[in-house]
C-alpha beads as a LAMMPS data file, in Angstrom:
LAMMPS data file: protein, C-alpha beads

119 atoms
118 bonds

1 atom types
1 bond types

-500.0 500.0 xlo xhi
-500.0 500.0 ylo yhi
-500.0 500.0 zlo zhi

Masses

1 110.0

Atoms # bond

1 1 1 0.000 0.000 0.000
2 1 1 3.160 2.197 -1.235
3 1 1 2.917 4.000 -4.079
4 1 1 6.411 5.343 -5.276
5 1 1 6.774 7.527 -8.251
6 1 1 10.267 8.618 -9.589
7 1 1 11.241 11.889 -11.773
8 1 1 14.511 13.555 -12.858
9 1 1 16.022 11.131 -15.161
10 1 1 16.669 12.984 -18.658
11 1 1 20.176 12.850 -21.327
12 1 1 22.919 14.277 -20.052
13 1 1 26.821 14.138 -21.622
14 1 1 29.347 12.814 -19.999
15 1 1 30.668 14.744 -16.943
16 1 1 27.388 16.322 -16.147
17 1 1 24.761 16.238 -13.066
18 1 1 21.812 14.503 -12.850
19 1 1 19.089 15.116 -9.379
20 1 1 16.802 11.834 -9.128
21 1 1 13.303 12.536 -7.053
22 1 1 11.500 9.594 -5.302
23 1 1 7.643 10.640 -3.826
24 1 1 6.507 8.264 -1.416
25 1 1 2.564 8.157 -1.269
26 1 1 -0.087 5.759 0.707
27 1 1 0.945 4.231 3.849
28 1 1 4.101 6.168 4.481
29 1 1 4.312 5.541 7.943
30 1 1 5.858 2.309 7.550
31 1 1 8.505 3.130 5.295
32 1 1 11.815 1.893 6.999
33 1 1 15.295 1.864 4.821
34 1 1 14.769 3.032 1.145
35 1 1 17.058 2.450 -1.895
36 1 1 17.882 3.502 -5.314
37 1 1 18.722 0.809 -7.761
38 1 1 19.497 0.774 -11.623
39 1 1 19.383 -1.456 -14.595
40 1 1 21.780 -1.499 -17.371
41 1 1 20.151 -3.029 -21.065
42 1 1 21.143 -6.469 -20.723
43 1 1 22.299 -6.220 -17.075
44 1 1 20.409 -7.434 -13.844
45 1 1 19.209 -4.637 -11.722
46 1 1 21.818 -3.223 -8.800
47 1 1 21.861 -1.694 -5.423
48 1 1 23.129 1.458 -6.120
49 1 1 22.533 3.451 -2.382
50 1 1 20.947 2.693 0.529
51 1 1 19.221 5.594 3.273
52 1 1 18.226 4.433 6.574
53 1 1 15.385 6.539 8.409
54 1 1 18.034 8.008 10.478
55 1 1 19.860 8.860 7.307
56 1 1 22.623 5.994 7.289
57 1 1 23.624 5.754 3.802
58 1 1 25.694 3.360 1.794
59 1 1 26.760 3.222 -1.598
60 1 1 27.885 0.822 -4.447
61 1 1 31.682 0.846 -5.222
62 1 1 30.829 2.225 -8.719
63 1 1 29.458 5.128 -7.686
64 1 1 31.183 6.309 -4.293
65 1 1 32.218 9.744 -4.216
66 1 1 30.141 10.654 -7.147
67 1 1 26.314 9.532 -6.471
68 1 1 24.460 11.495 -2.761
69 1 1 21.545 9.779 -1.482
70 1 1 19.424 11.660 1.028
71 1 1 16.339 11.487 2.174
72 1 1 13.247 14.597 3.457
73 1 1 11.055 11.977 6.102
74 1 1 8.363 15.568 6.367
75 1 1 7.856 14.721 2.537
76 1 1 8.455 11.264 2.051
77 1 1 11.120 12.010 -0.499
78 1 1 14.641 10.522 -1.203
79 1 1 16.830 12.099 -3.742
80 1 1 19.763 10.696 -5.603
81 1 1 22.568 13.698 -6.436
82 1 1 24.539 11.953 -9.341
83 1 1 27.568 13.915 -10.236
84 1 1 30.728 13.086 -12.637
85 1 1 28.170 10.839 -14.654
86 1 1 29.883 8.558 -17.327
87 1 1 28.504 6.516 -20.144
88 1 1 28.151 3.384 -17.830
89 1 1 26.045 5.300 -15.541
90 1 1 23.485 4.747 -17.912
91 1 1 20.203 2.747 -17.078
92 1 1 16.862 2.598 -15.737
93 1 1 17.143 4.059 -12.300
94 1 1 14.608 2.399 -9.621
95 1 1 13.502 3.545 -6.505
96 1 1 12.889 0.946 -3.605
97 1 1 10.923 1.032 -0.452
98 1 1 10.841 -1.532 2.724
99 1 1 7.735 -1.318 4.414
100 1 1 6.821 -2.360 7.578
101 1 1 2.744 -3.546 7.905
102 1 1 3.691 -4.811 11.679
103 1 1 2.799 -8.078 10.088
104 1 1 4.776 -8.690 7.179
105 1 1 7.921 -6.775 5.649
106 1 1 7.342 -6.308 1.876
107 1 1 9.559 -3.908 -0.751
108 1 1 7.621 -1.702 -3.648
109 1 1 9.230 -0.194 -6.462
110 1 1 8.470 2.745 -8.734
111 1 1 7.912 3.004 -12.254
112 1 1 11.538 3.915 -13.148
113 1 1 13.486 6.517 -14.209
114 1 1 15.568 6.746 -17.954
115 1 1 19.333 7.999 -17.251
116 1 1 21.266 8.774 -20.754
117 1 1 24.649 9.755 -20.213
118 1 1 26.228 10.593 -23.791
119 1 1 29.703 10.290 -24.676

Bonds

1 1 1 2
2 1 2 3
3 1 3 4
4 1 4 5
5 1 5 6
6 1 6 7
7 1 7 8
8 1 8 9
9 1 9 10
10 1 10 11
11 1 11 12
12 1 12 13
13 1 13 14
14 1 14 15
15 1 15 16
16 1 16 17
17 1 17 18
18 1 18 19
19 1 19 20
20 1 20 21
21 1 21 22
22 1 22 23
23 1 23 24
24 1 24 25
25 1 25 26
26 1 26 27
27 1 27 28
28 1 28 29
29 1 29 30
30 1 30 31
31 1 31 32
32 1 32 33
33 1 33 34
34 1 34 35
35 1 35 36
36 1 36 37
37 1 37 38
38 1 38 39
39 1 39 40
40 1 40 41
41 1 41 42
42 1 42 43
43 1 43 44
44 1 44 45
45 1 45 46
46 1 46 47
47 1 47 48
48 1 48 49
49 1 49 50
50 1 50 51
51 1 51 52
52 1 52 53
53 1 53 54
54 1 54 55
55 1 55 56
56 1 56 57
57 1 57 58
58 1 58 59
59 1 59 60
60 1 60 61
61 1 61 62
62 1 62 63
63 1 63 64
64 1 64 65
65 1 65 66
66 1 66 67
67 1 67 68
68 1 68 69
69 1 69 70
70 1 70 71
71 1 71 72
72 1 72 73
73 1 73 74
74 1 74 75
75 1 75 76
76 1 76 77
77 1 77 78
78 1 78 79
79 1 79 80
80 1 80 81
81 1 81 82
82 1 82 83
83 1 83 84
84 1 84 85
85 1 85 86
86 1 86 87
87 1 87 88
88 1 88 89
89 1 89 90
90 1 90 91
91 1 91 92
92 1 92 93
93 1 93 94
94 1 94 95
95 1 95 96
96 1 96 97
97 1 97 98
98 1 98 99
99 1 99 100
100 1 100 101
101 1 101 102
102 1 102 103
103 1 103 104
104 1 104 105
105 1 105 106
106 1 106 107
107 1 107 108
108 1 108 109
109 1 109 110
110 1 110 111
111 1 111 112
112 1 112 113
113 1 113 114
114 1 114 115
115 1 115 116
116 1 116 117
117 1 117 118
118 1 118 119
């Protein structure tokens, strides 16, 4: 009973800055830990960062010290900053939420999110 709707993707060249938006809608209030992931055209889908509710974050090698993940709990909105992008950023980018019923733990992803990063 998430709903999770992402925005921001767009063509970029190589070098440039990209800001991913995540809105969190429905039963927000049981949103723990929430995640951006990607996938590549023939590639299975990665982690790319993690954001606790405390705002504990994490990130894949590939994208440390380029990629910010933070999160606005008031709005129910994580961002992904994505800076330095190269060509093999490119991909659908995902966003992930755990949810917490009290009686079951379940994840729900958005739509997705087209990143072009031109050489």
């Amino acid at each position: 009973q998430v709903q999770l709707v992402e925005s921001g993707g767009g063509l970029v060249q190589a070098g440039g800055s990209l800001r991913l938006s995540c809105v969190a809608s429905g039963s927000t209030f049981s949103i723990g830990p929430m995640a951006w992931f990607r996938q590549a055209p023939g590639k299975h889908r990665e982690l790319v960062a993690t954001i606790t509710e405390g705002g504990s974050t994490n990130y894949a090698d590939s994208v440390k010290g380029r990629f910010t993940i933070s999160r606005d709990n008031a709005k129910n909105i994580i961002y992904l900053q994505m800076n330095t992008l190269a060509p093999e950023d490119t991909a659908v980018y995902y966003c992930n939420a755990e949810w917490d019923s009290g009686w079951s733990l379940r994840h729900f992803w958005g739509q997705g999110t087209q990143v072009t990063v031109s050489s």
